[in-house]
BANUMI-953155 format. One record per residue: x, y, z of N, C-alpha, C in turn. Coordinates in pm, whole numbers, plus 50000, padded with zeros to 5 digits. Layout:
REM residues N
XYZXYZXYZ/...
REM end
This chain:
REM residues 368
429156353704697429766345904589429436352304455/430156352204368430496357404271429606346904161/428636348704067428476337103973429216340303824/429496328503796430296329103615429136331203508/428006323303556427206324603492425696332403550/425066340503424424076352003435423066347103543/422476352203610421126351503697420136356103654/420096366003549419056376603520418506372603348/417586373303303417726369803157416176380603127/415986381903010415286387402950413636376502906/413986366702922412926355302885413306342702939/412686331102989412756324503019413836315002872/413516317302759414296312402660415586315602694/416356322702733417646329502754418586323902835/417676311602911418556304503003419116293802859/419086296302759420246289402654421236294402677/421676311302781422836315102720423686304402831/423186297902897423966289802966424406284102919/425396271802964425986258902905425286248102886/424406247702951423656227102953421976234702894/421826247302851420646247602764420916253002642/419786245602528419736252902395418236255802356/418216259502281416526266202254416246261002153/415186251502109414806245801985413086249001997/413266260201888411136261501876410876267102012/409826263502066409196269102196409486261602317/411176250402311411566245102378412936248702409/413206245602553414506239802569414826228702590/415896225102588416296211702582417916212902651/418306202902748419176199602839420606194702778/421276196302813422386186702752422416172202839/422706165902723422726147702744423606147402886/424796153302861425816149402959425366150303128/424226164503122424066168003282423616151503324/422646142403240422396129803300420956129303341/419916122903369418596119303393418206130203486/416876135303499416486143103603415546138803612/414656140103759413406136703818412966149503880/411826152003858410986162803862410016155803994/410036158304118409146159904193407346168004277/407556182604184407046186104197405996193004115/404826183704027404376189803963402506189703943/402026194403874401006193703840399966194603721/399236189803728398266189303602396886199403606/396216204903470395146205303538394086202503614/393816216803760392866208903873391816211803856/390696206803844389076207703866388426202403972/387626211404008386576214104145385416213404030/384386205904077382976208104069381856197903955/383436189503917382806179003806384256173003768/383966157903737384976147403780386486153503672/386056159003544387196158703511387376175203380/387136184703343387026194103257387996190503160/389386188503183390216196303083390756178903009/391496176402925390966161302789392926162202870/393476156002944394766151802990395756152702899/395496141202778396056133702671396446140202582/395776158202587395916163102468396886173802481/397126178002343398306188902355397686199602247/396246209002324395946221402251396786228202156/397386231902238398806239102239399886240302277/400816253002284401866251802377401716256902507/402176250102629401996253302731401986265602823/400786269502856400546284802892400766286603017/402386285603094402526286403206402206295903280/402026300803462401626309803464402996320003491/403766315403467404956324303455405346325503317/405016330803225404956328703073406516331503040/406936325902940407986323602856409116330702831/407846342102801408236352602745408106360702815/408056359502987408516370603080410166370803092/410776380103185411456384503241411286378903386/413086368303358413626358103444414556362703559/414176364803661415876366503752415896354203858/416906347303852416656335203956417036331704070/418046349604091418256349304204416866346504364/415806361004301414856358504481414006345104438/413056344104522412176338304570411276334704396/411036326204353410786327704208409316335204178/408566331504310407176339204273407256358504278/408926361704282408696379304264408666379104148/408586372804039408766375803880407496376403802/406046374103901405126372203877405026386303853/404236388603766403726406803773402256406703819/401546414903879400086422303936399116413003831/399296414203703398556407903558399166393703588/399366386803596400316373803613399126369603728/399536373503837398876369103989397596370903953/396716383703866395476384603835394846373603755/395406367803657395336357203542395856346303620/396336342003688396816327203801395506326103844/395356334403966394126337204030392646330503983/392336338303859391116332903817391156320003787/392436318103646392126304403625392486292803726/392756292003847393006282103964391316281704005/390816294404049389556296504059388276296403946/388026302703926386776306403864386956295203719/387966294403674387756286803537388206272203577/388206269903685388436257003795387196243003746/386086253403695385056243603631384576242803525/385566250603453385266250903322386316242503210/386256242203109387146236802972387686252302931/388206258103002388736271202911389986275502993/390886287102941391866291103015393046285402991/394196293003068395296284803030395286265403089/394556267403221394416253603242394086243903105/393606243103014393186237202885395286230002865/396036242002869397026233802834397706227202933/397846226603080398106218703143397816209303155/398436200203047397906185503058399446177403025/398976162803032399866150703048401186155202980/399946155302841401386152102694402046169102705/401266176302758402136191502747403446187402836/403226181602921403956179203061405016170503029/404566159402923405826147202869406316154302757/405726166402709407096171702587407916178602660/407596184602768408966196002820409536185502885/409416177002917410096166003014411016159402940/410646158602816411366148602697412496154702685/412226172102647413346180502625414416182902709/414036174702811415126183202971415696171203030/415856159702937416176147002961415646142903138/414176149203174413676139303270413016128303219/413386117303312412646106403297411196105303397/410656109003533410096109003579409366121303647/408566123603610407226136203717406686129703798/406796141803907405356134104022404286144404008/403386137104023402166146003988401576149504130/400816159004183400306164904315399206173604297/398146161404303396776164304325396626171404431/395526181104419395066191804578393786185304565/393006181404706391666176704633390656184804783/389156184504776388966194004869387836179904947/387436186305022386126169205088385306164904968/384366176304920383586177004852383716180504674/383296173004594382656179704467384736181604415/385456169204401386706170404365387956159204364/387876152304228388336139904223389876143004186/390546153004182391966153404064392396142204141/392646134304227393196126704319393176110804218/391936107804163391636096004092391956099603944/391636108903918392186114303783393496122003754/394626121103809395526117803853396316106203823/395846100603922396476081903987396176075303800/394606079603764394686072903639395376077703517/395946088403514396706094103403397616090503444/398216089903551399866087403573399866071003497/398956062203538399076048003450398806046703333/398786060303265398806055203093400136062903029/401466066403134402366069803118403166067003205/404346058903161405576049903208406276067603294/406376079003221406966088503240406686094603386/405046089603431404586099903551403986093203684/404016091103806403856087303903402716101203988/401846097904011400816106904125400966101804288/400716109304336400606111904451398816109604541/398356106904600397056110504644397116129504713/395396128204729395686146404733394476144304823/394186134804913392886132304976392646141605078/391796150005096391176159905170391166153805330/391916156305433391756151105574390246148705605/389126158405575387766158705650386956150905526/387706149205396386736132905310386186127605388/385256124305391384486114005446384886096405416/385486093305510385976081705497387106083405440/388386096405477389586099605404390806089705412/390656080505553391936073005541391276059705469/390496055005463390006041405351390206050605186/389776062005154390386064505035391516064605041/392286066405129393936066305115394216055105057/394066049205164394436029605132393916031805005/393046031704952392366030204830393456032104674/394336047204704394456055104642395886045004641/396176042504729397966032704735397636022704705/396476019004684396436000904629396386002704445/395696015204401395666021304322396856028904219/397796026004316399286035004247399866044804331/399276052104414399946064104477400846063004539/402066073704461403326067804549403016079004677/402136089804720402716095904813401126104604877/401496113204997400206125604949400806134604991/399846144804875400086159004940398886167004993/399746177605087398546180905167399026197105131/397966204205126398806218405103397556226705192/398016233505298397656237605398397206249005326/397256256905261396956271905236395636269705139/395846261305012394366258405007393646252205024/393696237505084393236230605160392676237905293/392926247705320392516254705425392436248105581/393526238605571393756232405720395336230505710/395456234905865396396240105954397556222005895/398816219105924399176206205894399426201506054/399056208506120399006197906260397416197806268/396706197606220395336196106217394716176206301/394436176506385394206163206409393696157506334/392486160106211392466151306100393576148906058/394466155206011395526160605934396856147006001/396696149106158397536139206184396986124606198/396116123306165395366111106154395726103006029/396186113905929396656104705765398426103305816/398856108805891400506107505905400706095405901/399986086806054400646074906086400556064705985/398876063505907398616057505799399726057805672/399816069105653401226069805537402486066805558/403036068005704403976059305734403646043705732/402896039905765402446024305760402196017405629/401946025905511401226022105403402866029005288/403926029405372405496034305326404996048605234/404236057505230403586069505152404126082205203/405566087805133405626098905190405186108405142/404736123805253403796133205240404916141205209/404006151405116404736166505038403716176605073/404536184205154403796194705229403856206505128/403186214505118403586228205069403706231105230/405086235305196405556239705374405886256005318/405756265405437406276274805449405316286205370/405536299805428404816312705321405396315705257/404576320705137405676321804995405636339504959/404316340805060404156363005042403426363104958/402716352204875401676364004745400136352604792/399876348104921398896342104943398226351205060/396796346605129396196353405195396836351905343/395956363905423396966363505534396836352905624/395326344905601394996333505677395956323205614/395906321205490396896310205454398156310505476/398716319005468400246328905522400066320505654/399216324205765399376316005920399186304805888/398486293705818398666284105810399716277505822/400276283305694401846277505666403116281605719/402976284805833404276290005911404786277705950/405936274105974406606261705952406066259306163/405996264006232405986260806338404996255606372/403736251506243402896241606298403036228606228/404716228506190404696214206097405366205906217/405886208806278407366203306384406426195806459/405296194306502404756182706596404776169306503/403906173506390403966159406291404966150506292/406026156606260407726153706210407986149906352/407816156306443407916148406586407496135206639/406236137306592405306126506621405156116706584/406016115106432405536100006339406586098706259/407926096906387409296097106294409236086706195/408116074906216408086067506056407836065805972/406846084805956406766089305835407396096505749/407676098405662408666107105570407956120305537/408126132005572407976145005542409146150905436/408026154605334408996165905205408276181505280/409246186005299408826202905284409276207405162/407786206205081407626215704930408366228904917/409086233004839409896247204846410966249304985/411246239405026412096236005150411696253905233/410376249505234410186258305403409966273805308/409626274205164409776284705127410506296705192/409666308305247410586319405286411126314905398/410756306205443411556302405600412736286305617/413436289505496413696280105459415156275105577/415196287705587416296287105741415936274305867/414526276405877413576268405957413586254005915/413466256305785413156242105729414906232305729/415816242905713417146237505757417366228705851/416836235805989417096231206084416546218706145/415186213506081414416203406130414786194406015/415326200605900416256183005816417196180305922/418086183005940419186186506063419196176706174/417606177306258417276173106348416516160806333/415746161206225414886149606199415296144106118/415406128206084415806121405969414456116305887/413896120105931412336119705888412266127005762/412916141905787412346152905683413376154805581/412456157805466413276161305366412756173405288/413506178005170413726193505147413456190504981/412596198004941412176199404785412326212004776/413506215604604413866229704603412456241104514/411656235704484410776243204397410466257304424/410696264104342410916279504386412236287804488/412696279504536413816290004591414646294304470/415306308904557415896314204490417576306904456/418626314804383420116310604379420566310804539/420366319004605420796318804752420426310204875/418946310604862418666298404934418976279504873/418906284004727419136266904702420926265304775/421436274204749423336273404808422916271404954/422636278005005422336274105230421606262905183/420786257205125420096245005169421036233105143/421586235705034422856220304974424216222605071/424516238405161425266239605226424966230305354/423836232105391423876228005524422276217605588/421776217105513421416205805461421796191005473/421096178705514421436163905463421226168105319/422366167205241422216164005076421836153405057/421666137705142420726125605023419186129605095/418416145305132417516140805131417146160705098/417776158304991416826168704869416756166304785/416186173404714415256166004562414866180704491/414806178104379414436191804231413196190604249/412626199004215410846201604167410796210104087/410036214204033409686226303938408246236704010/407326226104010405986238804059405176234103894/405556228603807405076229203686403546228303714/402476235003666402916245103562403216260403560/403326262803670403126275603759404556286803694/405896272603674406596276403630407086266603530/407886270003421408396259703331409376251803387/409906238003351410646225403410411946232903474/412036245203309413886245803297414446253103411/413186259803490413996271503531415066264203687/414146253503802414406247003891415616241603818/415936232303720416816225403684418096239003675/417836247303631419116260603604419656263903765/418496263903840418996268603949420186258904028/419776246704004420396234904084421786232003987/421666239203854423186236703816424056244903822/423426255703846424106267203867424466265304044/423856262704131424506260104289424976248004301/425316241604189426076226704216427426224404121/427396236704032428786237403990430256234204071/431056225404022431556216704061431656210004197/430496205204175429606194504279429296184004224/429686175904126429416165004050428286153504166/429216151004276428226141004374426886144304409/426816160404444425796164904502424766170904390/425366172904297423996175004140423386161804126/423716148104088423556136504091422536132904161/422236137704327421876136304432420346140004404/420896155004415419356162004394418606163904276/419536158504162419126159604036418336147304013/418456139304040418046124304026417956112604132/419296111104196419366099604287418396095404343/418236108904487417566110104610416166106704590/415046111704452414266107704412414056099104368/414816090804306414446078004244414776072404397/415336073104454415366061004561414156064504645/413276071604727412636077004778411486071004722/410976072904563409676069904515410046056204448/411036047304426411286031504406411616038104189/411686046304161411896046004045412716040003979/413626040804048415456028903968414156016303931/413666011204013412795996804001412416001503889/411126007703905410076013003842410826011703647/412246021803628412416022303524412866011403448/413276000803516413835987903486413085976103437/411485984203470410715969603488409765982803354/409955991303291408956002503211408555993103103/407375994803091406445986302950406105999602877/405715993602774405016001702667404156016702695/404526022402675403066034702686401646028302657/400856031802775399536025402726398616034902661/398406033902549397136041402490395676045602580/395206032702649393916030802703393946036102830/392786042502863392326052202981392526038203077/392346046503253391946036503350393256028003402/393366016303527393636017103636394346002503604/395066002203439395525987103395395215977603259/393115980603375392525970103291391135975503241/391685991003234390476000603122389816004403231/389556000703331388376007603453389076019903507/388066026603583388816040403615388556033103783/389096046803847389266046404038387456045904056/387316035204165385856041304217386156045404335/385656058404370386136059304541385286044204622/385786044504748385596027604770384486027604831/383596039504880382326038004926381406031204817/381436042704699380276040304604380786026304558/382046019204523382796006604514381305996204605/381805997704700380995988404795379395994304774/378866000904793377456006204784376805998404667/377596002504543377765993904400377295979304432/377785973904472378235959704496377055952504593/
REM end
């Protein structure tokens, strides 16, 4: 297929030369007409090793994605080839090593960085997707509590299968707000048919919590995590607990062919586009259940605009099916239509309503 419009750009700013973007300052901004978008797939800064490093609320600066701005965009492959050697080197550390610190680009991944590009791209809703590990790692509660001092953002739980006492934090985490969990096999470092692993399925079907897998290899991870995520150890789950709802994150990334086939088969599973390329997002809306895909971004890994370009560019004159994945399918999935109908005030005050933060529910009871 032939496109009308460019694939290739010189900067991530350049997707203005499109039709539904313009460039204002160190933003873009959407046209009114495309209509509401929901962002499924995103994140905040994560910390390992102390409850919270980086101040949420604040806006340092401008947002230091790790796909910077001011790289060189093509949106045709797989979005993580645009990364350069220096890119993956600078990701790398700060995921790691500055993981426990207040420094790095993580400093700007926060809330309000996250509600200005959101403002600009006429989304109304982010989901946020805590990774959390057993030990020495709360983003999961700090999280759940930032998402409640913004009408704009909904979290997910990110509870570690081998937590100690992981399915009572679950419950915990959904009595708490969580619309969902995610489990991400590559750094989480467990397999997703993991019998812990299927031990949170049935619970999240029961507790209505659907899971967002980082499904599939994406090629710039290790070779153990690479086997992790081969889609052929997701198909027992999805087998096993048709009354849970499975998202495959990046719909099956490179194996997204795979991930085709088990939407197809299962009414269970559903398909999040974050990171595919122009070619795979077209086979996935081709052949695909269209009411059960959904937009993501990867934020902050990548900026909001680029996922949103891709999905308008493979949905050109598709009015029903942009609608779908642009907005619908997600708001119905995470209860948002409700959610936006019933929106109060932005709350100024930290914590879980009524100023308190999450206690995990051991020390809760121990407390007590």
């Amino acid at each position: 297929m032939t496109d009308k419009h460019p694939t290739r750009f010189s900067s991530t700013y350049e997707l203005a030369k499109l039709p539904w973007f313009e460039r204002r300052g160190d933003l873009l901004t959407l046209d009114p007409a495309v209509g509401p978008v929901i962002d499924v797939h995103t994140h905040l800064a994560l910390t390992y090793g102390r409850r919270t490093s980086v101040d949420l609320d604040a806006s340092p600066r401008a947002t230091e994605h790790y796909l910077p701005m001011a790289h060189e965009l093509d949106l045709d492959p797989y979005c993580n080839r645009n990364f350069t050697d220096d890119d993956l080197f600078t990701l790398k550390v700060d995921l790691s090593l500055k993981s426990v610190t207040r420094t790095g680009m993580r400093e700007t991944h926060t809330a309000a960085n996250l509600l200005a590009e959101m403002k600009a791209l006429n989304i109304t809703h982010s989901v946020l997707l805590p990774i959390d590990f057993p030990m020495f790692s709360w983003n999961s509660e700090t999280f759940i509590e930032t998402a409640q001092r913004y009408d704009g953002l909904v979290s997910t739980s990110g509870v570690h299968p081998h937590k100690k006492d992981a399915l009572r934090v679950l419950e915990h985490h959904a009595a708490a707000g969580a619309r969902g969990l995610k489990m991400h096999p590559a750094v989480q470092m467990l397999p997703p048919d993991h019998p812990k692993a299927m031990a949170l399925y049935g619970a999240c079907g029961e507790l209505g919590l659907p899971i967002m897998w980082h499904g599939g290899p994406v090629g710039i991870e290790s070779s153990r995590a690479r086997e992790r995520c081969q889609l052929k150890h997701y198909w027992k789950a999805v087998h096993d607990f048709p009354g849970t709802t499975f998202i495959f994150g990046h719909s099956g990334a490179l194996q997204y062919d795979m991930a085709i086939q088990l939407a197809k088969v299962y009414p269970n599973v559903w398909l999040e586009l974050a990171s595919q390329g122009i070619a795979g997002t077209r086979r996935i809306l081709a052949e695909a259940p269209v009411e059960r895909i959904m937009q993501g971004s990867d934020w902050p890994f990548y900026p909001l605009a680029i996922s949103i370009a891709k999905a308008l560019i493979a949905t050109e004159g598709m009015p029903t099916e942009r609608r779908l994945i642009l907005h619908d399918n997600a708001a119905r999935l995470y209860g948002l239509e409700t959610a936006r109908a019933q929106q109060q005030p932005e709350r100024a005050s930290a914590g879980n309503g009524n100023g308190s933060k999450i206690v995990h529910p051991s020390t809760r009871t121990a407390a007590a």
